[in-house]
DSSP file (Angstrom, degrees, kcal/mol; ACC not computed):
  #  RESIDUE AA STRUCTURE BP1 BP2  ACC     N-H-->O    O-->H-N    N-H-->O    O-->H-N    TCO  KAPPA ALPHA  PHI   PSI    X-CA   Y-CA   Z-CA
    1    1 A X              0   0    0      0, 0.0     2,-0.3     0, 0.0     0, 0.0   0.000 360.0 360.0 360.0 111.4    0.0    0.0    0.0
    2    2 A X        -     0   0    0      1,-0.0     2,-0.4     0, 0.0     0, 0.0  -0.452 360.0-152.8   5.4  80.4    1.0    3.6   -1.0
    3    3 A X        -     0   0    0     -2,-0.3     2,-0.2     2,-0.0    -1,-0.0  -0.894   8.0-171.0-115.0 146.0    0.9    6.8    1.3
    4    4 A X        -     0   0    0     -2,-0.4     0, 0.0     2,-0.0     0, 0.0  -0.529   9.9-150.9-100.4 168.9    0.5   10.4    0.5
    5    5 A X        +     0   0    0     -2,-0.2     2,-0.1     2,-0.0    -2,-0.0  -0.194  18.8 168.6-128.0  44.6    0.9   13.0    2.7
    6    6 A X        -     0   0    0     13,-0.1     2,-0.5     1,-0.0    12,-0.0  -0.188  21.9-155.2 -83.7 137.2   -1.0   16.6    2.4
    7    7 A X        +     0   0    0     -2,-0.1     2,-0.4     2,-0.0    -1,-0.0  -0.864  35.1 157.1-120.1 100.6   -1.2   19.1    4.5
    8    8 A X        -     0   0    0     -2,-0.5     2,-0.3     8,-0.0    10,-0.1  -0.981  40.3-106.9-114.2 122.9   -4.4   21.1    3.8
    9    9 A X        -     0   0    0     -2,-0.4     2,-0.4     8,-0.1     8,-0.3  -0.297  24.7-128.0 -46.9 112.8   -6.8   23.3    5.2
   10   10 A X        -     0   0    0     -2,-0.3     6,-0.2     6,-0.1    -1,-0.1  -0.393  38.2-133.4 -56.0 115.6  -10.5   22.3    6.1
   11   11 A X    >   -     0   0    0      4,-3.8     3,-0.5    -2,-0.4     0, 0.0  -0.283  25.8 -98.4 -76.1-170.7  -12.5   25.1    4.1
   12   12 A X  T 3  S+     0   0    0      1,-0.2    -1,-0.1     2,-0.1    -2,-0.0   0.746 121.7  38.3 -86.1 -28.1  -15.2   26.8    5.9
   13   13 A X  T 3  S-     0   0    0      1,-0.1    -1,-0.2     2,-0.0    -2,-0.1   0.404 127.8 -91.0-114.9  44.9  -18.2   24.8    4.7
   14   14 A X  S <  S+     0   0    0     -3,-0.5     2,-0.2     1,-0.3    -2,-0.1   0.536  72.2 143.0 100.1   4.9  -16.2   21.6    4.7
   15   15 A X        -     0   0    0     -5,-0.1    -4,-3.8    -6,-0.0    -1,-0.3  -0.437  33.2-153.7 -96.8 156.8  -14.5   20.9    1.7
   16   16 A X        -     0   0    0     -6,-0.2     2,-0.7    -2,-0.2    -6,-0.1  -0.599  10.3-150.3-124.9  59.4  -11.3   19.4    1.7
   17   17 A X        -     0   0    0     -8,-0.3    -8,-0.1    -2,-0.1     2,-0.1  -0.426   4.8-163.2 -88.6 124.7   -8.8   20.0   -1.3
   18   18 A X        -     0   0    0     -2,-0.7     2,-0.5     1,-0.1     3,-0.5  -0.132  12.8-141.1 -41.3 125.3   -6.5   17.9   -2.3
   19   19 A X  S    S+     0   0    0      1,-0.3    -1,-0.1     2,-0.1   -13,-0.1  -0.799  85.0  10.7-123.4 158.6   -3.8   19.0   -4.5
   20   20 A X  S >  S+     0   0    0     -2,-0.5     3,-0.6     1,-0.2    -1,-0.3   0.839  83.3 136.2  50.0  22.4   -2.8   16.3   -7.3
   21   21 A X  G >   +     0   0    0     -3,-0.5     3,-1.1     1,-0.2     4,-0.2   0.553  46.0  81.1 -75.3  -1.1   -5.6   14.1   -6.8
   22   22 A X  G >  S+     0   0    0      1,-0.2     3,-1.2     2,-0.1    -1,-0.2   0.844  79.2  64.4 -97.4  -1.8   -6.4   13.6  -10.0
   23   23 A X  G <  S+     0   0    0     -3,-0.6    -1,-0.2     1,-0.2    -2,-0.1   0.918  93.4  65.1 -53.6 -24.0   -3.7   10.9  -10.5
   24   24 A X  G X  S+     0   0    0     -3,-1.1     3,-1.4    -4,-0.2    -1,-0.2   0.467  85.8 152.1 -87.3   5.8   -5.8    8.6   -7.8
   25   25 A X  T <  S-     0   0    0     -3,-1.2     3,-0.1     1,-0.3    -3,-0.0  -0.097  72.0  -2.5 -36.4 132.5   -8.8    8.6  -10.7
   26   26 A X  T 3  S+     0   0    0      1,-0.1    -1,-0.3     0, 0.0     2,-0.1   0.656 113.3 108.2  84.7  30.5  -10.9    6.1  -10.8
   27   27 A X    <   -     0   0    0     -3,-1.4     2,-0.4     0, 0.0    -1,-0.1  -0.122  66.2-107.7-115.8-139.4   -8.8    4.0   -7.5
   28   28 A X        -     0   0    0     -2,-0.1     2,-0.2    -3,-0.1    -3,-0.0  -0.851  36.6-164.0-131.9 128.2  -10.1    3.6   -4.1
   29   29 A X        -     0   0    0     -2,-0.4     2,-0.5     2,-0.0    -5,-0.0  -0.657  25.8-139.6-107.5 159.9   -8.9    5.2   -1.1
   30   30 A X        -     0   0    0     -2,-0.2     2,-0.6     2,-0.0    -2,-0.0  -0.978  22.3-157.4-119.7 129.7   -8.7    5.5    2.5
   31   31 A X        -     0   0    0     -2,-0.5     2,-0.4     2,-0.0    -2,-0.0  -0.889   7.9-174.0 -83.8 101.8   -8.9    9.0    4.0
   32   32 A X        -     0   0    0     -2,-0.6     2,-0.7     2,-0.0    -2,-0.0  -0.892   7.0-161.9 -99.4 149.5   -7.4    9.6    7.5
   33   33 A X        +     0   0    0     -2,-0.4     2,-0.4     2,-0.0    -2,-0.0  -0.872  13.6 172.1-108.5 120.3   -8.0   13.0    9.0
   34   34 A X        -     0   0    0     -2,-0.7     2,-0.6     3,-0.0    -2,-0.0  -0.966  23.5-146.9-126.6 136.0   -5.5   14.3   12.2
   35   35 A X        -     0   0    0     -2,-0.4     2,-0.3     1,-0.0     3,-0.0  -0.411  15.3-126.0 -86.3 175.1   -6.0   17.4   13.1
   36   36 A X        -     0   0    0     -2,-0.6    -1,-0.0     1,-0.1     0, 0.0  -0.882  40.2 -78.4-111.9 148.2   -2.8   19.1   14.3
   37   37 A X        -     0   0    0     -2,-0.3    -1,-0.1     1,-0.1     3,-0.1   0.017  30.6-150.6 -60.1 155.8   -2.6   20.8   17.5
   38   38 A X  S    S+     0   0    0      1,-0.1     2,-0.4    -3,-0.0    -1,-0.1   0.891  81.8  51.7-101.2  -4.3   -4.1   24.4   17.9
   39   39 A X  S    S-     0   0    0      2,-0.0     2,-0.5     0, 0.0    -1,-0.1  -0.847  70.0-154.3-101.8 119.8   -1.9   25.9   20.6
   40   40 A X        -     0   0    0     -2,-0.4     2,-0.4    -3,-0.1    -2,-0.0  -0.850  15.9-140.6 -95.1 139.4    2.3   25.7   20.1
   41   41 A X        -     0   0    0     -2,-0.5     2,-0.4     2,-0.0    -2,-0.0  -0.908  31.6-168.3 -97.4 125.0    4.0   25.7   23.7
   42   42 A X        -     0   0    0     -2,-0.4     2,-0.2     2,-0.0    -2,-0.0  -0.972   8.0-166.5-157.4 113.6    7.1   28.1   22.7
   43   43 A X        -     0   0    0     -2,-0.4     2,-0.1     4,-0.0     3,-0.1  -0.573  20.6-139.9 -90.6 171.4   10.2   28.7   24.9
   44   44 A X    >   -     0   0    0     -2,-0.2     2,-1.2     1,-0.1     3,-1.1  -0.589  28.7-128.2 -91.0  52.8   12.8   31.1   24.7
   45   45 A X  T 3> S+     0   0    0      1,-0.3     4,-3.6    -2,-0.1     5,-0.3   0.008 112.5  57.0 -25.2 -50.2   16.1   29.2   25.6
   46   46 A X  H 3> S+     0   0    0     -2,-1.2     4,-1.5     2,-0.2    -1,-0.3   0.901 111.8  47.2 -75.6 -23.8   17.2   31.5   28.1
   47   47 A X  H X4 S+     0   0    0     -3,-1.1     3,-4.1     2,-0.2     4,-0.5   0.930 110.4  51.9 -36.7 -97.1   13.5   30.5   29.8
   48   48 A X  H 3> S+     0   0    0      1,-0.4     4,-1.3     2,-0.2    -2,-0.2   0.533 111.3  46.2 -85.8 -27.4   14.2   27.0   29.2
   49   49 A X  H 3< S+     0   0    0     -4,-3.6    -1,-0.4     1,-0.2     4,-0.4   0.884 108.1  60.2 -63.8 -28.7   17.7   27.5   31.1
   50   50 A X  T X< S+     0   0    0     -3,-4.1     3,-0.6    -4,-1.5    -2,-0.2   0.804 104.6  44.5 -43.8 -54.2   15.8   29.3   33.7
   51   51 A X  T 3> S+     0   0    0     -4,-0.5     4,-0.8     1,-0.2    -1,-0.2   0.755 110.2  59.7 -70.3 -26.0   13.7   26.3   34.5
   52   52 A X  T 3< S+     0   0    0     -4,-1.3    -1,-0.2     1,-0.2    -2,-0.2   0.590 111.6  34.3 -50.4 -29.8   16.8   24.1   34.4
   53   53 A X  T <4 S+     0   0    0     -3,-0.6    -1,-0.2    -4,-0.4    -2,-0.2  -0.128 117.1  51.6-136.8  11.3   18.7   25.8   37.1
   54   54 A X  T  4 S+     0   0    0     -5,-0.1     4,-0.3     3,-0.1     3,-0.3   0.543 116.3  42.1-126.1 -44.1   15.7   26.8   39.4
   55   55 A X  S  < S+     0   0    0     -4,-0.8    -2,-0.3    -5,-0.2    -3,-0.1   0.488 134.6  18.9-110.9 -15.2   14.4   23.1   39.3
   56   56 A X  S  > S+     0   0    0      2,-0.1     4,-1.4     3,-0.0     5,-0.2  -0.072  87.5 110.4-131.2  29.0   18.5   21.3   39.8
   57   57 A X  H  > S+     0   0    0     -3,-0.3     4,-1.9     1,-0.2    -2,-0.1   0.987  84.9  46.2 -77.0 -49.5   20.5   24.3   41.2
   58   58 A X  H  4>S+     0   0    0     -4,-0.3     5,-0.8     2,-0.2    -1,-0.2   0.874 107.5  51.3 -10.6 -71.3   20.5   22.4   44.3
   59   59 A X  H >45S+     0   0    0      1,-0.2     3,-0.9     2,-0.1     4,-0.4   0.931 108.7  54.5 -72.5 -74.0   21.4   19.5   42.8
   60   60 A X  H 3<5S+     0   0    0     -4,-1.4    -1,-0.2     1,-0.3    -2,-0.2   0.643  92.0  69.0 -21.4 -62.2   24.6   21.3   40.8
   61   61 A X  T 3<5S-     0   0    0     -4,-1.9    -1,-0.3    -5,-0.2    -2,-0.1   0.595 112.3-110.0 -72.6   0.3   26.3   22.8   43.7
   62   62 A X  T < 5 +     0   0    0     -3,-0.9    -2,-0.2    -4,-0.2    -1,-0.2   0.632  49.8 176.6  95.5  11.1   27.4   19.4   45.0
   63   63 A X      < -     0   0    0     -5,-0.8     2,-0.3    -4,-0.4     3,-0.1   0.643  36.5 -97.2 -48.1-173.6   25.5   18.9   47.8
   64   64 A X        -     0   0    0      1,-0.2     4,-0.2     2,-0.1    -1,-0.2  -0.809  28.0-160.6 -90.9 155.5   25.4   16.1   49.9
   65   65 A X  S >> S+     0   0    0     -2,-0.3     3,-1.5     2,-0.1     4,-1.0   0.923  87.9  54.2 -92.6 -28.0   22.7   14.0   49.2
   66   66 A X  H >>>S+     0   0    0      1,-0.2     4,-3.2     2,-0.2     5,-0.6   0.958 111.8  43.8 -41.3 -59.1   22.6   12.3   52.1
   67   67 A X  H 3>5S+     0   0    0      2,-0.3     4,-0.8     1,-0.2    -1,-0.2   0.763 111.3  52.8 -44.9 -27.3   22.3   15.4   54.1
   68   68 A X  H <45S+     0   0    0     -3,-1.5    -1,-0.2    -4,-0.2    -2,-0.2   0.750 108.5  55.5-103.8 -16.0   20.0   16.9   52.0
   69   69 A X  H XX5S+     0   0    0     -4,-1.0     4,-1.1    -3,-0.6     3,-1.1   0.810 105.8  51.2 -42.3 -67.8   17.9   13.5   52.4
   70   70 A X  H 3X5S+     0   0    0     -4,-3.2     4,-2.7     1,-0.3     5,-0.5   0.887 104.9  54.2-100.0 -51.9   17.8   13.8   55.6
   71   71 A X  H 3X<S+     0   0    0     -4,-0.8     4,-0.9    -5,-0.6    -1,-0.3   0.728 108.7  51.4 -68.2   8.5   16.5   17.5   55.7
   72   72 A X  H <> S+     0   0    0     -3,-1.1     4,-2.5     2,-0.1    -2,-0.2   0.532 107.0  52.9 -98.1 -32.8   13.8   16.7   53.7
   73   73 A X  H  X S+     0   0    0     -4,-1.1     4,-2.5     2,-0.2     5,-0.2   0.996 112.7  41.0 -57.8 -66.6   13.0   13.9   56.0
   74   74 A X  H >X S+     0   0    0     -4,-2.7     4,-1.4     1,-0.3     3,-0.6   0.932 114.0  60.0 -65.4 -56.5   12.9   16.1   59.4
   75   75 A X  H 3< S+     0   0    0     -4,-0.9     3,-0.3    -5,-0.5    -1,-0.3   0.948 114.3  31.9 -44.9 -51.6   11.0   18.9   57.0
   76   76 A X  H 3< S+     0   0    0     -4,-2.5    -2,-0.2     1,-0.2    -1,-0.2   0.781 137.1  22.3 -86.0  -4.5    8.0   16.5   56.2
   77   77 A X  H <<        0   0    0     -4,-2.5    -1,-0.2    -3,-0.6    -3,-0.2   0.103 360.0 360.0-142.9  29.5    7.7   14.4   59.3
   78   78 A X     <        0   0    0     -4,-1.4    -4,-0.2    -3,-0.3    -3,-0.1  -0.077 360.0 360.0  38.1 360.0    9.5   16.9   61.7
């Protein structure tokens, strides 16, 4: 089996075109329709370092872990 690949717009009252279809004359198809997402999530790098180094800056400086274990311990169960 064959696959194409178009990326096309849904028109407003539903039509769907197809660009070079008329080679598939006279075959049978299968359509599948995925829509693509409508929101893109878009960092900035120096953001995405931001998040990096606020969420392991801890981690980075060397700490102990044990120690650091332990104060986590005493914090949640005192």
């Amino acid at each position: 089996m064959e696959a194409y690949k178009f990326e096309v717009k849904v028109q407003e009252n539903g039509i769907i075109e197809i660009p070079e279809i008329s080679r598939f004359a006279n075959q049978e198809v299968e359509i599948f329709i995925m829509l693509k997402p409508k929101t893109k999530i878009e960092t900035t790098r120096e953001k995405a370092v931001e998040k990096f180094l606020d969420k392991w800056q801890g981690f980075l400086k060397g700490g102990d872990p044990d120690e650091l274990k332990g104060q986590y311990l005493q914090e949640k169960y005192g």
